[in-house]
C-alpha positions as CSV (number, residue, x, y, z in Angstrom):
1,X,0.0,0.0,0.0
2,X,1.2,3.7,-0.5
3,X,2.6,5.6,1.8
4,X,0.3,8.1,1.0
5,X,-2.7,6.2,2.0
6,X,-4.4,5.6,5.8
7,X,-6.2,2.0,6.1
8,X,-9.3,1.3,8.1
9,X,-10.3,-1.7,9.1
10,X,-14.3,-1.9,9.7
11,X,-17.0,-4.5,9.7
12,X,-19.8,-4.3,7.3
13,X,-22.9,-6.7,7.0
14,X,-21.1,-9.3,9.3
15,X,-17.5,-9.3,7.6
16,X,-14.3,-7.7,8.2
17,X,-13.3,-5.1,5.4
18,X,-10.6,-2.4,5.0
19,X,-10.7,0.5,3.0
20,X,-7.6,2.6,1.7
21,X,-7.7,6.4,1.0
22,X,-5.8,9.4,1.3
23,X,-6.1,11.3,4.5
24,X,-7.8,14.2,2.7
25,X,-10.3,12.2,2.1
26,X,-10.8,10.7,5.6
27,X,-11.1,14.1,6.9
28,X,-13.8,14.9,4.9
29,X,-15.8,11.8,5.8
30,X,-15.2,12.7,9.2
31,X,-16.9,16.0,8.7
32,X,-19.7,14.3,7.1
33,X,-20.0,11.9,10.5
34,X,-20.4,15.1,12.4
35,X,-23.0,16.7,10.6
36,X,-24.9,13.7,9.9
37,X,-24.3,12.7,13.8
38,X,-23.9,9.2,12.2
39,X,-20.9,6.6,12.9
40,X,-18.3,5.8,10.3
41,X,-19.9,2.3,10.0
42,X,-23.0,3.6,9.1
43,X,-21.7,6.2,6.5
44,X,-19.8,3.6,4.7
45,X,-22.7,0.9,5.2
46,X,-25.1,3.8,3.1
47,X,-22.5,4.1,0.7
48,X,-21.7,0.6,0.0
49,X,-25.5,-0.3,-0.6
50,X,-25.8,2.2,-3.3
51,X,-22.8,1.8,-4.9
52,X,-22.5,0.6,-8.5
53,X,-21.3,-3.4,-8.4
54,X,-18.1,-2.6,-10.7
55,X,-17.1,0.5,-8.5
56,X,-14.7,0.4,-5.9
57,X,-15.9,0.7,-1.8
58,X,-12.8,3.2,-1.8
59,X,-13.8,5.1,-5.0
60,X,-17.6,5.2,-4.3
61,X,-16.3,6.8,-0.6
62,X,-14.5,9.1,-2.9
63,X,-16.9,10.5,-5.1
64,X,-19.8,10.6,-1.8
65,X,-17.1,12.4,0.1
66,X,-16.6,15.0,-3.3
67,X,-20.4,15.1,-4.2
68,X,-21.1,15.7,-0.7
69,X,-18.6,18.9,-0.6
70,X,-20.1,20.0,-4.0
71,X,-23.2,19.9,-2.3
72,X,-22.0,22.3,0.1
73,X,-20.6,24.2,-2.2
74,X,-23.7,24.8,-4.1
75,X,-26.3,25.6,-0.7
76,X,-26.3,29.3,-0.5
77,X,-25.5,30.6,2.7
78,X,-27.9,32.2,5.1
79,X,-27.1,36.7,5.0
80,X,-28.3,38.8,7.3
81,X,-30.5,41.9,5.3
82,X,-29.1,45.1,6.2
């Protein structure tokens, strides 16, 4: 495995699993967690049971992590009227 690249090891439906990415990545879904005041289990559970069969448990926490951030990105913020 890359240097570049943390490992957790988790238990989904019953079985041991591990799941590579970049830390970058791993923060993000740990801001997700926070504002979704869901565990990391469950986050990656919801992800893994929509994923695409031929995609990756790594890549499809990738693009949920991006999508999520775009997301963001797009919800105009509240302003106060002066």
């Amino acid at each position: 495995m890359s240097r570049h690249l943390r490992k957790r090891s988790l238990i989904l439906a019953g079985h041991d699993t591990s799941v590579a990415l970049e830390p970058t990545f791993w923060a993000v879904l740990e801001r997700m967690i926070a504002n979704q005041n869901v565990t990391l289990v469950q986050l990656v559970t919801q992800v893994d049971a929509t994923r695409a069969p031929d995609q990756s448990l790594a890549s499809a926490l990738r693009v949920h992590a991006v999508e999520w951030l775009q997301q963001r990105a797009d919800t105009p913020t509240f302003k106060n009227p002066s």
